[in-house]
N, C-alpha and C positions, 0 to 999 in steps of 0.2 A: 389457553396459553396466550400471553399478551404479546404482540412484537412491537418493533420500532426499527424497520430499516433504516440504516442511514446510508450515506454515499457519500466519501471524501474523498479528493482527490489535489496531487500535487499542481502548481501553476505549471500552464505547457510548455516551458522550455527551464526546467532545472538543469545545471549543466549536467550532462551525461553520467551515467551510473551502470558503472560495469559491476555486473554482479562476480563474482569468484564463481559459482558454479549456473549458469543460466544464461537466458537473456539482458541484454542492456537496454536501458530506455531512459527518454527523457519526462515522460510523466506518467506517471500514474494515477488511478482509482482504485478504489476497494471499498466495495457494498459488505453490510452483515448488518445480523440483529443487534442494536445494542444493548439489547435487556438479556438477551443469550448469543452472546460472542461467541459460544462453542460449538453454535450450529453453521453449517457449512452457509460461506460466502464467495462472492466472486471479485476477480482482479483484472484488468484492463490494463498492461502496460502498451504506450503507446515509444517505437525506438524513432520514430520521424523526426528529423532536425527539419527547421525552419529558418527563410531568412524576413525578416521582419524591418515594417518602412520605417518611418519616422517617427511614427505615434507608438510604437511598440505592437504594432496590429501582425499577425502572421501572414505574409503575402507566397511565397511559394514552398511548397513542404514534401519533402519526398515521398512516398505513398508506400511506406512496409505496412503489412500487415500480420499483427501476430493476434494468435487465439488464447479469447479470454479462459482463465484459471479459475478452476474450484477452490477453495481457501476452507480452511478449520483454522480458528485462532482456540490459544490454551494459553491459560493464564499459567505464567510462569514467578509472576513477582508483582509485589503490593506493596503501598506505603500511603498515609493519609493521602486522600485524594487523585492517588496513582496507580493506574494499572499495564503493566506490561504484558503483554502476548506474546507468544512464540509464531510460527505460523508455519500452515504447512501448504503444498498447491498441487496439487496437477492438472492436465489440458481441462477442460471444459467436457462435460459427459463421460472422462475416462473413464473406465474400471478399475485402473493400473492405485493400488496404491498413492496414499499421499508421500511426499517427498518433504522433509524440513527445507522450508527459503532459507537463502541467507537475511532475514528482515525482523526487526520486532515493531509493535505496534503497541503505542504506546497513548492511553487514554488520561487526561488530566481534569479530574471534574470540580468544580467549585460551587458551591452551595445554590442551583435554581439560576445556574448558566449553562449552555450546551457545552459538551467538551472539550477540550482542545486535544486534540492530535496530531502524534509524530511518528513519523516513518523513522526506525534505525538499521542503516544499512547496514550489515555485519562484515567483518574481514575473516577467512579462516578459521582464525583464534578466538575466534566470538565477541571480540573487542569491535568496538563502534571504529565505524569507519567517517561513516558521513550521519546526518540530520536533516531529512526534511519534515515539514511542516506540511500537514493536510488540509486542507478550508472542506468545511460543504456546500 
């Protein structure tokens, strides 16, 4: 079985994302195989604001710490060159069941380029709330 970890993650200061059921954070990561999205991966929200000099450098940052999440991505939805995930998480090492996030994860591939990736925050009603953009 072939893998291909990757690791994306949001720039560290997205304005704030209050999830509907969960924690809030200002960036995030999320590791997984990209050859097998459906094997479990992990997430890293970090909720720390920062205030930042001149150059945009982060100079003082508050210091919460939350524990990284298990993650299963399951494709939900397809269209040339688009893949959407559902995603599910719980703590890191649980036993407890996964839990649906409010999030899809959403893979954009173009022909012998790496992917593009976006985080979609969900509201409730499953409708998109927000948009962000993943780099690796």
């Amino acid at each position: 079985m072939s893998h291909h970890t990757v690791k994306y993650s949001s720039g560290h200061l997205v304005p704030g994302v209050s999830l509907p059921q969960g924690p809030s954070f200002h960036q995030i990561a999320l590791t997984w195989d990209l050859r097998h999205p459906e094997a479990e991966g992990s997430c890293h929200i970090d909720p720390n604001t920062c205030k930042l000099d001149e150059l945009g450098d982060r100079t003082i940052c508050t210091e919460m710490a939350m524990p990284p999440r298990d993650i299963k991505l399951k494709l939900t939805k397809q269209k040339a060159g688009h893949q959407a995930y559902a995603m599910e998480w719980r703590l890191h090492g649980s036993t407890a069941e996964y839990q649906e996030a409010p999030l899809r994860l959403v893979s954009i591939t173009s022909r012998g380029e790496d992917p593009q990736v976006r985080l979609l925050v969900l509201k409730p009603d499953y409708t998109i709330d927000r948009i962000i953009d993943l780099h690796e």
